[in-house]
mmJSON file of the N, C-alpha and C atoms, coordinates in Angstrom:
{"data_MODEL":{"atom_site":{
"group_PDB":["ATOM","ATOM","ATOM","ATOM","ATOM","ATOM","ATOM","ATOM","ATOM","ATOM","ATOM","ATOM","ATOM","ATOM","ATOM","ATOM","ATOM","ATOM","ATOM","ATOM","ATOM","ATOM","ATOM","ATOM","ATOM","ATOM","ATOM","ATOM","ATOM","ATOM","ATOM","ATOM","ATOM","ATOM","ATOM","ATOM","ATOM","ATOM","ATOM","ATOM","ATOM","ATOM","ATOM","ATOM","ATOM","ATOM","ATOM","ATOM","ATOM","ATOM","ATOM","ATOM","ATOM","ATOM","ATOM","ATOM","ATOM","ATOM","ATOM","ATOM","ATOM","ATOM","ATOM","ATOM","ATOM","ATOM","ATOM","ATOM","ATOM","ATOM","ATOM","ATOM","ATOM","ATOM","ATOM","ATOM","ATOM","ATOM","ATOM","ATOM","ATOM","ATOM","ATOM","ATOM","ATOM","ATOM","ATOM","ATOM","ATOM","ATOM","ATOM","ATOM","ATOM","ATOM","ATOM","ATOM","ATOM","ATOM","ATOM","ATOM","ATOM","ATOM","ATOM","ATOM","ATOM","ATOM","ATOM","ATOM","ATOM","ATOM","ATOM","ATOM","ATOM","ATOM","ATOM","ATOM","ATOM","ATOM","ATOM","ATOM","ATOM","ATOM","ATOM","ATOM","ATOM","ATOM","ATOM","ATOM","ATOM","ATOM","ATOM","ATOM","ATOM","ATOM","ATOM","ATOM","ATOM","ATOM","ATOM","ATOM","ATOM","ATOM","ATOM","ATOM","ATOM","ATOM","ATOM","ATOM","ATOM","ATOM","ATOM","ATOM","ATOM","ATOM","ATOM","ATOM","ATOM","ATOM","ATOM","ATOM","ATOM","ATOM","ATOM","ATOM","ATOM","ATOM","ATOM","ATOM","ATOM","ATOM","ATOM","ATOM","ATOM","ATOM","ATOM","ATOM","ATOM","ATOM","ATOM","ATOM","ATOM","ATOM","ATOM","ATOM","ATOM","ATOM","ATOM","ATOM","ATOM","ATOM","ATOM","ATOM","ATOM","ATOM","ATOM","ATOM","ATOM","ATOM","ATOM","ATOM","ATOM","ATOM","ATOM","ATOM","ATOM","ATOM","ATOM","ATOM","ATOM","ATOM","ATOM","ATOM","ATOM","ATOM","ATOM","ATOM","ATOM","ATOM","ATOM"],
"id":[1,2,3,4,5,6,7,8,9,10,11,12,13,14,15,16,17,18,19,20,21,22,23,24,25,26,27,28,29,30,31,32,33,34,35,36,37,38,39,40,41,42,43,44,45,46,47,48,49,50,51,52,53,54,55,56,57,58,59,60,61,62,63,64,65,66,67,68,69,70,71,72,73,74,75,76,77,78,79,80,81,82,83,84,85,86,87,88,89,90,91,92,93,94,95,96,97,98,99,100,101,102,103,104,105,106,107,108,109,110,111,112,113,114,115,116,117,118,119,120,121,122,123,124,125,126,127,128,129,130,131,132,133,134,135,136,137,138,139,140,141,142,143,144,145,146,147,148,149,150,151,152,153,154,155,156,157,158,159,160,161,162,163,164,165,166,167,168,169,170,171,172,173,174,175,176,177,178,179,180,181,182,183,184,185,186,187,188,189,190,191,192,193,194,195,196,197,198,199,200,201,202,203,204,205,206,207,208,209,210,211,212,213,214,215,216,217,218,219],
"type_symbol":["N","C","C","N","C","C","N","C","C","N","C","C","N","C","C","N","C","C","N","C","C","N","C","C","N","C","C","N","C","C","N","C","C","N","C","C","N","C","C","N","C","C","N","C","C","N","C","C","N","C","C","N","C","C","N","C","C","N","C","C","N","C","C","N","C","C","N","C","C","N","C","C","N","C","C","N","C","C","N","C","C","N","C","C","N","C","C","N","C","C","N","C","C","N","C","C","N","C","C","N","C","C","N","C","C","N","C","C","N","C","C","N","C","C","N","C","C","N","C","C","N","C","C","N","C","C","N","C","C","N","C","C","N","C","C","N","C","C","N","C","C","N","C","C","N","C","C","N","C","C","N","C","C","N","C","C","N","C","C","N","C","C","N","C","C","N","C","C","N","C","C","N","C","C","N","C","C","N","C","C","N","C","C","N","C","C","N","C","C","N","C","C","N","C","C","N","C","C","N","C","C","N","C","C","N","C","C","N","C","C","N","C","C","N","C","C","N","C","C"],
"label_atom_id":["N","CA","C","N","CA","C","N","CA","C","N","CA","C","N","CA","C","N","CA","C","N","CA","C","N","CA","C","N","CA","C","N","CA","C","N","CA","C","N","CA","C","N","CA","C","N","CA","C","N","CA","C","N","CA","C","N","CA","C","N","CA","C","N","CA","C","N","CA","C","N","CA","C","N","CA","C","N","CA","C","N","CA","C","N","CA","C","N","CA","C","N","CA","C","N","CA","C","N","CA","C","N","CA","C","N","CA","C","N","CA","C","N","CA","C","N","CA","C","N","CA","C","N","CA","C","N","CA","C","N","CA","C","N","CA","C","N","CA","C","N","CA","C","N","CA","C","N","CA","C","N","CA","C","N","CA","C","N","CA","C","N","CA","C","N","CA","C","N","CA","C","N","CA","C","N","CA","C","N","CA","C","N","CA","C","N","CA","C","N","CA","C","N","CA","C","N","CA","C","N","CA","C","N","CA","C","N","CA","C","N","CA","C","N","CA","C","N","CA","C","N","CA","C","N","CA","C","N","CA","C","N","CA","C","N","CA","C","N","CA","C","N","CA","C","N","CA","C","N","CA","C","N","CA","C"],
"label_alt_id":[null,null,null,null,null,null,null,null,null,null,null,null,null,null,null,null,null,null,null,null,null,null,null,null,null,null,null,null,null,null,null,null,null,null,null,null,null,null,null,null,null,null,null,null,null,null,null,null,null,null,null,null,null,null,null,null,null,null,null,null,null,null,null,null,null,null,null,null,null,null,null,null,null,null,null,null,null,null,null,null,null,null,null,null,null,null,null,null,null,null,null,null,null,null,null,null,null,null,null,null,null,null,null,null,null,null,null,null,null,null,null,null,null,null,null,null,null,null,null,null,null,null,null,null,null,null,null,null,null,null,null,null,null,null,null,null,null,null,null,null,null,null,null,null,null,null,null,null,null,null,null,null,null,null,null,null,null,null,null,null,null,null,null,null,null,null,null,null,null,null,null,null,null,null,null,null,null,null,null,null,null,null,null,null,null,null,null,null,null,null,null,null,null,null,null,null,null,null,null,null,null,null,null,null,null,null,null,null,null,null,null,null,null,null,null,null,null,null,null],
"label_comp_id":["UNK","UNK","UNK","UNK","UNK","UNK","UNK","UNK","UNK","UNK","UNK","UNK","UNK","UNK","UNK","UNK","UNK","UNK","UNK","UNK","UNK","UNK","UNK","UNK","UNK","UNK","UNK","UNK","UNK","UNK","UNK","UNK","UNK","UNK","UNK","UNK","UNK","UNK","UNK","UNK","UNK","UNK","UNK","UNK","UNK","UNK","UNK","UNK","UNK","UNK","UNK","UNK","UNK","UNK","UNK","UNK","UNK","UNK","UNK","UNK","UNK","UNK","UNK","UNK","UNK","UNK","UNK","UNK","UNK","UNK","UNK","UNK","UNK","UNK","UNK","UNK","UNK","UNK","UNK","UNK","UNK","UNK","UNK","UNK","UNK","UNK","UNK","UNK","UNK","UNK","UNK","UNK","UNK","UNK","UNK","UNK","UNK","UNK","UNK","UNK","UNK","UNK","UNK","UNK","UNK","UNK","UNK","UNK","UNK","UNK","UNK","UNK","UNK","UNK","UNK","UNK","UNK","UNK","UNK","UNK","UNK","UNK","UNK","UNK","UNK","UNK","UNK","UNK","UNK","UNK","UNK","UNK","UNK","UNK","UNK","UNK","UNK","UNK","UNK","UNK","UNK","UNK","UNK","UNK","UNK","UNK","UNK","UNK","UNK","UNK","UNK","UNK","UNK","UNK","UNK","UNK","UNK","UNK","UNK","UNK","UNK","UNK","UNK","UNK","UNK","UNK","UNK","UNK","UNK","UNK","UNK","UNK","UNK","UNK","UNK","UNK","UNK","UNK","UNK","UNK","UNK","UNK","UNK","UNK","UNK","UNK","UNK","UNK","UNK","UNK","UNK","UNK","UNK","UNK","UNK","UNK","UNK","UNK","UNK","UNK","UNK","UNK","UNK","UNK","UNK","UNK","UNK","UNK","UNK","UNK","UNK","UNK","UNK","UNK","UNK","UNK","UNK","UNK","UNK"],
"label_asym_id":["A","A","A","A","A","A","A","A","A","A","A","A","A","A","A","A","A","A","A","A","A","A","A","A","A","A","A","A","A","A","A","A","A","A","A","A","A","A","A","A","A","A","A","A","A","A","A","A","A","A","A","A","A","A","A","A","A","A","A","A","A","A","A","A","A","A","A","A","A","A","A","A","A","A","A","A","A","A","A","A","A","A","A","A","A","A","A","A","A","A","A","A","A","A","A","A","A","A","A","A","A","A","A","A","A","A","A","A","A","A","A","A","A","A","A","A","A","A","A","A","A","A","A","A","A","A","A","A","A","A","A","A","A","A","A","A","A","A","A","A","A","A","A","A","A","A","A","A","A","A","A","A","A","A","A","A","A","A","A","A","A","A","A","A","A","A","A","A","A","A","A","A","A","A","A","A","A","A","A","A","A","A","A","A","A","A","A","A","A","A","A","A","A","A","A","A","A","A","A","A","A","A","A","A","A","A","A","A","A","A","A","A","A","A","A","A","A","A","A"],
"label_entity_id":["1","1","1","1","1","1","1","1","1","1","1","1","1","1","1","1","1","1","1","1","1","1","1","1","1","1","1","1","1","1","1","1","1","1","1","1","1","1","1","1","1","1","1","1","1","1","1","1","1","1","1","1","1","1","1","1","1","1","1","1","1","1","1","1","1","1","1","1","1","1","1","1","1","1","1","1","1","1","1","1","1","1","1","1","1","1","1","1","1","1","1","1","1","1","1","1","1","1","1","1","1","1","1","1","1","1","1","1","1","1","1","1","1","1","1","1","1","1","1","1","1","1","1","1","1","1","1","1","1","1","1","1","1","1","1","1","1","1","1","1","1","1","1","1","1","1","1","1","1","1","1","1","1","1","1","1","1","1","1","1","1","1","1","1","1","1","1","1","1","1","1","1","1","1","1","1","1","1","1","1","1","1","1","1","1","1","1","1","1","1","1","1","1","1","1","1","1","1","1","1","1","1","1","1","1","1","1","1","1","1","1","1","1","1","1","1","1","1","1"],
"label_seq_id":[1,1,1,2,2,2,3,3,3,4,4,4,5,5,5,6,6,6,7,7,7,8,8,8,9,9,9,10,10,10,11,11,11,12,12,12,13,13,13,14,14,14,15,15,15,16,16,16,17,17,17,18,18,18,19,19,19,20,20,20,21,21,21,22,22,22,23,23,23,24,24,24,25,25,25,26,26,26,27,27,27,28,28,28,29,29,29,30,30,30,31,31,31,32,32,32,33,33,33,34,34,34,35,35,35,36,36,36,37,37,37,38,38,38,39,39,39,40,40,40,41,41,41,42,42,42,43,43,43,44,44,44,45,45,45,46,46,46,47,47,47,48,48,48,49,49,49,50,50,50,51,51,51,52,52,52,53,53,53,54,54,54,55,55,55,56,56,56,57,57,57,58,58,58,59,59,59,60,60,60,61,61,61,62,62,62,63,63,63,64,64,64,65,65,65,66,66,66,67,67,67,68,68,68,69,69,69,70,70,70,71,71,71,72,72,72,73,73,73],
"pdbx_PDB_ins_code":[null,null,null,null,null,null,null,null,null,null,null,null,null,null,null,null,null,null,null,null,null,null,null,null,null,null,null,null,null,null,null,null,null,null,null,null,null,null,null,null,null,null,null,null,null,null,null,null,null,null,null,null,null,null,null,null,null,null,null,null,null,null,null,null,null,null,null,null,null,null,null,null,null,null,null,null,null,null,null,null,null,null,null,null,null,null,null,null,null,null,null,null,null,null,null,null,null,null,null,null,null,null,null,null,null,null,null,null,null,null,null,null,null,null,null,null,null,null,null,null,null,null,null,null,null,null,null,null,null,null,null,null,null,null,null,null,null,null,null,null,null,null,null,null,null,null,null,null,null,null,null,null,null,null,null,null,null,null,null,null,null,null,null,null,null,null,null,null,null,null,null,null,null,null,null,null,null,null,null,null,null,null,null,null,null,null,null,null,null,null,null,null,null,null,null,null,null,null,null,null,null,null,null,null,null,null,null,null,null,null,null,null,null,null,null,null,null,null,null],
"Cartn_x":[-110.348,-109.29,-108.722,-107.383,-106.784,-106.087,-105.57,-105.159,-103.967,-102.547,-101.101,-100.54,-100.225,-99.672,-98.368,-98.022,-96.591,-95.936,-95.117,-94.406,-93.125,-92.918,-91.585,-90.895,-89.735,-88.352,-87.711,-87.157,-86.123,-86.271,-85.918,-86.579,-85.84,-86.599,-85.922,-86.891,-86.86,-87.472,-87.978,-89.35,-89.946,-89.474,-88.747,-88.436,-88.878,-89.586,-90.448,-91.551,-92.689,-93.931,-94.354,-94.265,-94.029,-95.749,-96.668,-97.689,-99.451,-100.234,-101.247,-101.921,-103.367,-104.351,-104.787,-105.815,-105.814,-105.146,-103.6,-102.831,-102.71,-102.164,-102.215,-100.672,-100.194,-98.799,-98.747,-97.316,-97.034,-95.748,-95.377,-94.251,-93.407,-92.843,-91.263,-90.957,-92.55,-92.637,-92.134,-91.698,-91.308,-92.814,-93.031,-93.975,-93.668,-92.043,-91.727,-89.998,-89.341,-88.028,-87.987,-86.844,-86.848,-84.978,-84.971,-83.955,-83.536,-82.483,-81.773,-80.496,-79.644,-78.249,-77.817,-78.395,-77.497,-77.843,-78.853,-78.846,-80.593,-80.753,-81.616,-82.347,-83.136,-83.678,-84.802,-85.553,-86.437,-87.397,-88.811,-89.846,-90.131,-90.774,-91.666,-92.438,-93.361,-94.574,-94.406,-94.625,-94.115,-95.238,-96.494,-97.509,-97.701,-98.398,-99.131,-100.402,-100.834,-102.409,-102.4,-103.88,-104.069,-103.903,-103.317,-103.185,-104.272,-104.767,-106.064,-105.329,-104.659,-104.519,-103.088,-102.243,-100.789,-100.969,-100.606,-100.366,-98.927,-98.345,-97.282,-97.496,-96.13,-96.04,-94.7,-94.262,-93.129,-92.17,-91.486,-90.239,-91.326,-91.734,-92.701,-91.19,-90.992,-90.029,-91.074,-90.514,-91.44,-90.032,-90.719,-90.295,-90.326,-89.376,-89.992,-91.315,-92.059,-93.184,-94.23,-94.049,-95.065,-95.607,-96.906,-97.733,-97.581,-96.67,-96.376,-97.604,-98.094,-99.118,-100.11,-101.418,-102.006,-102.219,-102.031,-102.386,-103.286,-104.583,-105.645,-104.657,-104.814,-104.424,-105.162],
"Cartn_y":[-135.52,-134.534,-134.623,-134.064,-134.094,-132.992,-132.921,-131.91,-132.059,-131.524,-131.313,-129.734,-130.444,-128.946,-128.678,-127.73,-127.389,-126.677,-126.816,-126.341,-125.968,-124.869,-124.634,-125.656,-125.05,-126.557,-125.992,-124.726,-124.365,-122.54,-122.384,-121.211,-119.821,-119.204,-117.694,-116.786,-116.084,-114.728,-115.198,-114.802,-115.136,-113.813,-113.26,-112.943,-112.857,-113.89,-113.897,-114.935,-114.143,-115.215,-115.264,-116.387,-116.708,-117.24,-117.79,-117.989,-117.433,-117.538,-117.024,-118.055,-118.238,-118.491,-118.608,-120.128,-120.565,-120.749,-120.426,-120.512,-122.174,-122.748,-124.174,-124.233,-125.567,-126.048,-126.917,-127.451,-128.183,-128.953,-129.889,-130.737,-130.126,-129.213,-129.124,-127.472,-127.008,-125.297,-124.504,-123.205,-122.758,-122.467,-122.248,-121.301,-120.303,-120.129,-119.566,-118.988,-118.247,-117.976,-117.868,-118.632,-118.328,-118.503,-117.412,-116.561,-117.675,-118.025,-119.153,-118.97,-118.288,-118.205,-117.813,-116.317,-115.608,-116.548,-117.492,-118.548,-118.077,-118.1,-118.402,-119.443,-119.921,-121.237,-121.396,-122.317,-121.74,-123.366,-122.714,-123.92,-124.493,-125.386,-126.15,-126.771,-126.681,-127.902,-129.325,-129.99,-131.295,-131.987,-131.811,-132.352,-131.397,-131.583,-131.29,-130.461,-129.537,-129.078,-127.802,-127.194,-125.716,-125.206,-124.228,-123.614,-123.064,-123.592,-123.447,-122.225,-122.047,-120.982,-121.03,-119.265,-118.981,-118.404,-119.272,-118.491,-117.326,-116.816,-116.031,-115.214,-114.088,-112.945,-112.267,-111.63,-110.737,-110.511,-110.574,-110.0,-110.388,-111.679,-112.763,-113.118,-113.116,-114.435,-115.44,-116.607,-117.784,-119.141,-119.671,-120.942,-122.468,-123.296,-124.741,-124.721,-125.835,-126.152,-125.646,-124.192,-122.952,-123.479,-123.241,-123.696,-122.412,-122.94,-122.139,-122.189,-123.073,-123.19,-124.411,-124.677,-125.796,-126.023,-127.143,-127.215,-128.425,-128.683,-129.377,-130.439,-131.229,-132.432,-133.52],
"Cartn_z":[-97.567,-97.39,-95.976,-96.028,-94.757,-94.484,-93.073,-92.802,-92.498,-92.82,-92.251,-91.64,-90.647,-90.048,-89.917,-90.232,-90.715,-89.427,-88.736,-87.499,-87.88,-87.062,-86.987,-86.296,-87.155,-86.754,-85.537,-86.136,-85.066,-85.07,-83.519,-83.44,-83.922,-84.36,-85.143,-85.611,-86.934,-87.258,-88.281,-88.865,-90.065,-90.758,-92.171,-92.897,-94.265,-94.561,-95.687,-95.987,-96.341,-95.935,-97.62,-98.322,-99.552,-100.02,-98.764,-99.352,-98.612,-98.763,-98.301,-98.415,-97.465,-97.195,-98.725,-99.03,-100.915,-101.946,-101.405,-102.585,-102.626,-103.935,-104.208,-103.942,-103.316,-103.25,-103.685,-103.91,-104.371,-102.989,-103.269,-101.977,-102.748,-101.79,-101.562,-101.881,-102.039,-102.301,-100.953,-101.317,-100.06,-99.645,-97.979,-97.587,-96.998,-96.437,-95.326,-95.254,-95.262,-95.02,-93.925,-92.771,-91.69,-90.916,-90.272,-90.649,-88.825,-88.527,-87.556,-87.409,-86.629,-86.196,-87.571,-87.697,-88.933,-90.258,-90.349,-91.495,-92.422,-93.828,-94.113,-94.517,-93.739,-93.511,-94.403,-95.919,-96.563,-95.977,-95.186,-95.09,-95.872,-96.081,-97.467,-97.123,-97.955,-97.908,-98.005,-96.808,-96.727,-97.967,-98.442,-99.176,-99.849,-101.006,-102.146,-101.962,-102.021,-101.433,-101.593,-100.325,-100.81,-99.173,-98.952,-97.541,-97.311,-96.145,-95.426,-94.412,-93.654,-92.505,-92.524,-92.695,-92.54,-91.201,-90.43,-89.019,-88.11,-89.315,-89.029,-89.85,-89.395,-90.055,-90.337,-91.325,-91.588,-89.978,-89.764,-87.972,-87.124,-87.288,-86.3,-85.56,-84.39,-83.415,-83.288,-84.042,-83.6,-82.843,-81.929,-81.83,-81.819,-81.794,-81.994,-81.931,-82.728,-82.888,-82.846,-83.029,-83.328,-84.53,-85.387,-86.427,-87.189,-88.199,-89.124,-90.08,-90.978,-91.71,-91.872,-92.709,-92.548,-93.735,-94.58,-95.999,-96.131,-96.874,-96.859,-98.361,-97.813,-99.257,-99.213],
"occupancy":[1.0,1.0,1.0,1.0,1.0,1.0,1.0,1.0,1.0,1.0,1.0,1.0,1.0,1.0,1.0,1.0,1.0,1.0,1.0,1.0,1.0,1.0,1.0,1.0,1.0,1.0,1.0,1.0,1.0,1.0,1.0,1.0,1.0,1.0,1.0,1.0,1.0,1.0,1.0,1.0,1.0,1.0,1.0,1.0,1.0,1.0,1.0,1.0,1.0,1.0,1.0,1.0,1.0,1.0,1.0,1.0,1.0,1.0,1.0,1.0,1.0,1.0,1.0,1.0,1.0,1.0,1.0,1.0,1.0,1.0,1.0,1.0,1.0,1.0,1.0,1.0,1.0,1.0,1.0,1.0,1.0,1.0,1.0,1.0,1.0,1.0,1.0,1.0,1.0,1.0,1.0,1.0,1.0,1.0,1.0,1.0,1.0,1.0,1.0,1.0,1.0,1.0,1.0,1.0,1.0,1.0,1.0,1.0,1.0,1.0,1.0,1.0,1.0,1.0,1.0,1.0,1.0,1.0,1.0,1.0,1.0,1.0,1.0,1.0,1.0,1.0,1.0,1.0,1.0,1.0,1.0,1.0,1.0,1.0,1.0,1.0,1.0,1.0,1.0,1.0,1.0,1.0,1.0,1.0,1.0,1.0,1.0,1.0,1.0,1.0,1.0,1.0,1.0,1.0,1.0,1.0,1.0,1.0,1.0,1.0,1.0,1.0,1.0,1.0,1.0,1.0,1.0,1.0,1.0,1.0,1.0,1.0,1.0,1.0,1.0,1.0,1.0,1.0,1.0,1.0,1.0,1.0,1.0,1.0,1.0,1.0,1.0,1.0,1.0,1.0,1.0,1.0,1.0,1.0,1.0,1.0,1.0,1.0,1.0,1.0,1.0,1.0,1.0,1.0,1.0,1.0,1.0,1.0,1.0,1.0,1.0,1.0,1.0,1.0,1.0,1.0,1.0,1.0,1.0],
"B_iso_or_equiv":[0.0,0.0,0.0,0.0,0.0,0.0,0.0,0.0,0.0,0.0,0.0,0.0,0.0,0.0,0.0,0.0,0.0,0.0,0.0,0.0,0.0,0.0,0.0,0.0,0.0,0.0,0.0,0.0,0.0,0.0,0.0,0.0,0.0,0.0,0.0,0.0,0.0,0.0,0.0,0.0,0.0,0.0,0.0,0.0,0.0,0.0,0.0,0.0,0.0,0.0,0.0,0.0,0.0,0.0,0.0,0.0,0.0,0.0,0.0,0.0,0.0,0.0,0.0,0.0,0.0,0.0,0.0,0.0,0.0,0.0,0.0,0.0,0.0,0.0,0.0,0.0,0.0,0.0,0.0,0.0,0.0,0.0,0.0,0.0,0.0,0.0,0.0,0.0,0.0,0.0,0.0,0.0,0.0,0.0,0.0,0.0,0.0,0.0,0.0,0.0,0.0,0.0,0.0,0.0,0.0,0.0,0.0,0.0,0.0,0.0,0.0,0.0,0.0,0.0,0.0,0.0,0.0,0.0,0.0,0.0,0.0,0.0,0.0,0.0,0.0,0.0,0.0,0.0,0.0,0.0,0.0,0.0,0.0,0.0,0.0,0.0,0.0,0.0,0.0,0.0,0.0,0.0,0.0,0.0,0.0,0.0,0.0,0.0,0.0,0.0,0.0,0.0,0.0,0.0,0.0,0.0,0.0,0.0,0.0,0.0,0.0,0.0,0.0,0.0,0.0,0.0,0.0,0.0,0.0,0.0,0.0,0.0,0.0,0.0,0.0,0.0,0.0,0.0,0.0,0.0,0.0,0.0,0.0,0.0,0.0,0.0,0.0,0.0,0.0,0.0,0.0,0.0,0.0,0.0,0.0,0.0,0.0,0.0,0.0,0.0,0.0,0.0,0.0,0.0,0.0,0.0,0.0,0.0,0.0,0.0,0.0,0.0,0.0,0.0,0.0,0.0,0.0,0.0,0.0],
"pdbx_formal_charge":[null,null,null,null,null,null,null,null,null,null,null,null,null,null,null,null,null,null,null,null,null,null,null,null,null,null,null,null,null,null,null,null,null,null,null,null,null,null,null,null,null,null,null,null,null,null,null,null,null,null,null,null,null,null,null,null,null,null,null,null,null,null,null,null,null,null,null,null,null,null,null,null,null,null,null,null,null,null,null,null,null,null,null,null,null,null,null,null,null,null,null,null,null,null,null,null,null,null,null,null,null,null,null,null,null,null,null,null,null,null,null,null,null,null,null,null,null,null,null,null,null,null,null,null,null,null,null,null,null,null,null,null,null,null,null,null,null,null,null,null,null,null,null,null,null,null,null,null,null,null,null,null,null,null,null,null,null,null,null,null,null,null,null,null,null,null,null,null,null,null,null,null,null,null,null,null,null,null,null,null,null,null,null,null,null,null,null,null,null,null,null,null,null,null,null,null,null,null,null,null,null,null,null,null,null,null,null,null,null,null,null,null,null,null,null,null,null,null,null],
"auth_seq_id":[1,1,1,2,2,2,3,3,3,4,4,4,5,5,5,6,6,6,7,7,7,8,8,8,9,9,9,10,10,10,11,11,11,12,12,12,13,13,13,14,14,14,15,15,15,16,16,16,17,17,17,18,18,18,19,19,19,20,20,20,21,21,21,22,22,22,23,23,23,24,24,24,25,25,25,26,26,26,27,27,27,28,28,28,29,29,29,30,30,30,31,31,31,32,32,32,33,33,33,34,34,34,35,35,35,36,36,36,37,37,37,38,38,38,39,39,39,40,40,40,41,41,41,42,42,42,43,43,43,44,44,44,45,45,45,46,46,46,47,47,47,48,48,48,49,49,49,50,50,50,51,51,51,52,52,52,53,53,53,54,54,54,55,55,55,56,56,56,57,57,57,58,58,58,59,59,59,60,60,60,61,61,61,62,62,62,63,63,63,64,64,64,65,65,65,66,66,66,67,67,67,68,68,68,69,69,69,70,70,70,71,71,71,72,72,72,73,73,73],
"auth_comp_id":["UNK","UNK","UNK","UNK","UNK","UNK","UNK","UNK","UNK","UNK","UNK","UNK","UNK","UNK","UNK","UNK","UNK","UNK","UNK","UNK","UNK","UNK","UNK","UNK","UNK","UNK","UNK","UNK","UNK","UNK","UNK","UNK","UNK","UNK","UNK","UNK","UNK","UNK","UNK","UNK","UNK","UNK","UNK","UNK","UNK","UNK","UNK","UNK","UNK","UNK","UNK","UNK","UNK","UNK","UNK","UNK","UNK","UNK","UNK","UNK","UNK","UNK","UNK","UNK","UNK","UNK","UNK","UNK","UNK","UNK","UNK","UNK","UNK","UNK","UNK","UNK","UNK","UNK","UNK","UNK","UNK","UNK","UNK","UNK","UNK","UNK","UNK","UNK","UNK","UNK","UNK","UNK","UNK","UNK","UNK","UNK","UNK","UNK","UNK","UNK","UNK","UNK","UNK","UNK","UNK","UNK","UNK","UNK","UNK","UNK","UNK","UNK","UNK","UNK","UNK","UNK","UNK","UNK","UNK","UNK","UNK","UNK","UNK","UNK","UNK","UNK","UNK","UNK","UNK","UNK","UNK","UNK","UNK","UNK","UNK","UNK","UNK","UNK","UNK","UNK","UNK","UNK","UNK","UNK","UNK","UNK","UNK","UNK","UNK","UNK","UNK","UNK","UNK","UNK","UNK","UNK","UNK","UNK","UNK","UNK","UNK","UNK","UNK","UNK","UNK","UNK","UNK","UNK","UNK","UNK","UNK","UNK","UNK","UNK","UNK","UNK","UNK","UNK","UNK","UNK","UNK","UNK","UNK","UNK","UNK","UNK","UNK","UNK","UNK","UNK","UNK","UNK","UNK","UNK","UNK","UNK","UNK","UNK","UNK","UNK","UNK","UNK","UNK","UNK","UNK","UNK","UNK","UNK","UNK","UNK","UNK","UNK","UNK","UNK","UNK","UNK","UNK","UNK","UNK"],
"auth_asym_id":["A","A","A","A","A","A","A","A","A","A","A","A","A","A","A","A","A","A","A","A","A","A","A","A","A","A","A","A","A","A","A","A","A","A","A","A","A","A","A","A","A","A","A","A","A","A","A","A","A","A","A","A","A","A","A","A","A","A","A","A","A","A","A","A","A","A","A","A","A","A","A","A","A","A","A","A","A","A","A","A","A","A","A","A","A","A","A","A","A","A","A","A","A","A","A","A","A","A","A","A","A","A","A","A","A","A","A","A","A","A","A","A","A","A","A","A","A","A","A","A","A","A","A","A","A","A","A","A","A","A","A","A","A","A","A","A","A","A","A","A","A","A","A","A","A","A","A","A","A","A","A","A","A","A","A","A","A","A","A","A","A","A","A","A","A","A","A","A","A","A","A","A","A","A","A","A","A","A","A","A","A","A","A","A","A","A","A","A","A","A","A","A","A","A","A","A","A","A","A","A","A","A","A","A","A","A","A","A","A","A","A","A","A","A","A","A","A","A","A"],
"auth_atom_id":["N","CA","C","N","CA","C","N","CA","C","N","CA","C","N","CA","C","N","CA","C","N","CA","C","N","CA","C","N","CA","C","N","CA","C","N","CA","C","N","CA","C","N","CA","C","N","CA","C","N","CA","C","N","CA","C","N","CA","C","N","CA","C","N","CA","C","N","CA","C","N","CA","C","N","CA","C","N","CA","C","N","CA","C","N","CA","C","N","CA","C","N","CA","C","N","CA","C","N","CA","C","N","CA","C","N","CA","C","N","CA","C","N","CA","C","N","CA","C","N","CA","C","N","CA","C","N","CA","C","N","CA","C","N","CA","C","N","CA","C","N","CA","C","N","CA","C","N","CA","C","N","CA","C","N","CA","C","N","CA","C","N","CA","C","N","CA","C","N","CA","C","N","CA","C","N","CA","C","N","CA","C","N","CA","C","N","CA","C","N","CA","C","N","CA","C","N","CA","C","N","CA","C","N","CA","C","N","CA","C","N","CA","C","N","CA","C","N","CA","C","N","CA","C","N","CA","C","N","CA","C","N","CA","C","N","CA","C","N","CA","C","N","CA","C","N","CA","C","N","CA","C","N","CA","C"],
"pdbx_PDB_model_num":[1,1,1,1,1,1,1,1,1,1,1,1,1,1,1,1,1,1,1,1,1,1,1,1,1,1,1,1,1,1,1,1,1,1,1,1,1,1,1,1,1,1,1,1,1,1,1,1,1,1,1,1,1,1,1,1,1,1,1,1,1,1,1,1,1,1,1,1,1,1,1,1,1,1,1,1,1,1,1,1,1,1,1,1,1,1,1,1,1,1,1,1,1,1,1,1,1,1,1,1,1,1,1,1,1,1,1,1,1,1,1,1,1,1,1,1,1,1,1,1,1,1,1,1,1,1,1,1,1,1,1,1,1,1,1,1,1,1,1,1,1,1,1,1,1,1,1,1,1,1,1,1,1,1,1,1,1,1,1,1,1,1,1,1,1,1,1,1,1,1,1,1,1,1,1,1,1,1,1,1,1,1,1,1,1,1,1,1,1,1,1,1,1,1,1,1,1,1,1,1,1,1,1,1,1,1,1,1,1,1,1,1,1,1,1,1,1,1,1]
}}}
């Protein structure tokens, strides 16, 4: 097993946190709405797997390369 870590792209407001800690993904699932110059921006799981650690939260300000989530594949 391996580990991928999911970073924010670009910096803004987390708005909706779509998955939790064990849930199973799939590539290309959202994990994350993230809200960018008035835009809703939806994350995804770059791989296939189960989220080991959601490191954000609901009116989180996060920026670049903050660790949005970790999914074990």
């Amino acid at each position: 097993m391996a580990l991928e870590t999911v970073e924010v792209p670009l910096t803004g407001k987390i708005l909706k946190v779509e998955v939790k800690a064990g849930d199973k993904v799939s590539e290309g699932d959202t994990l994350v709405i993230l809200e960018s110059m008035k835009m809703e921006n939806p994350i995804v799981a770059p791989v296939s797997g189960t989220v080991t650690k959601v490191s954000v939260n609901v009116d989180q300000v996060v920026k670049t390369g903050e660790t949005i989530a970790v999914i074990e594949y």
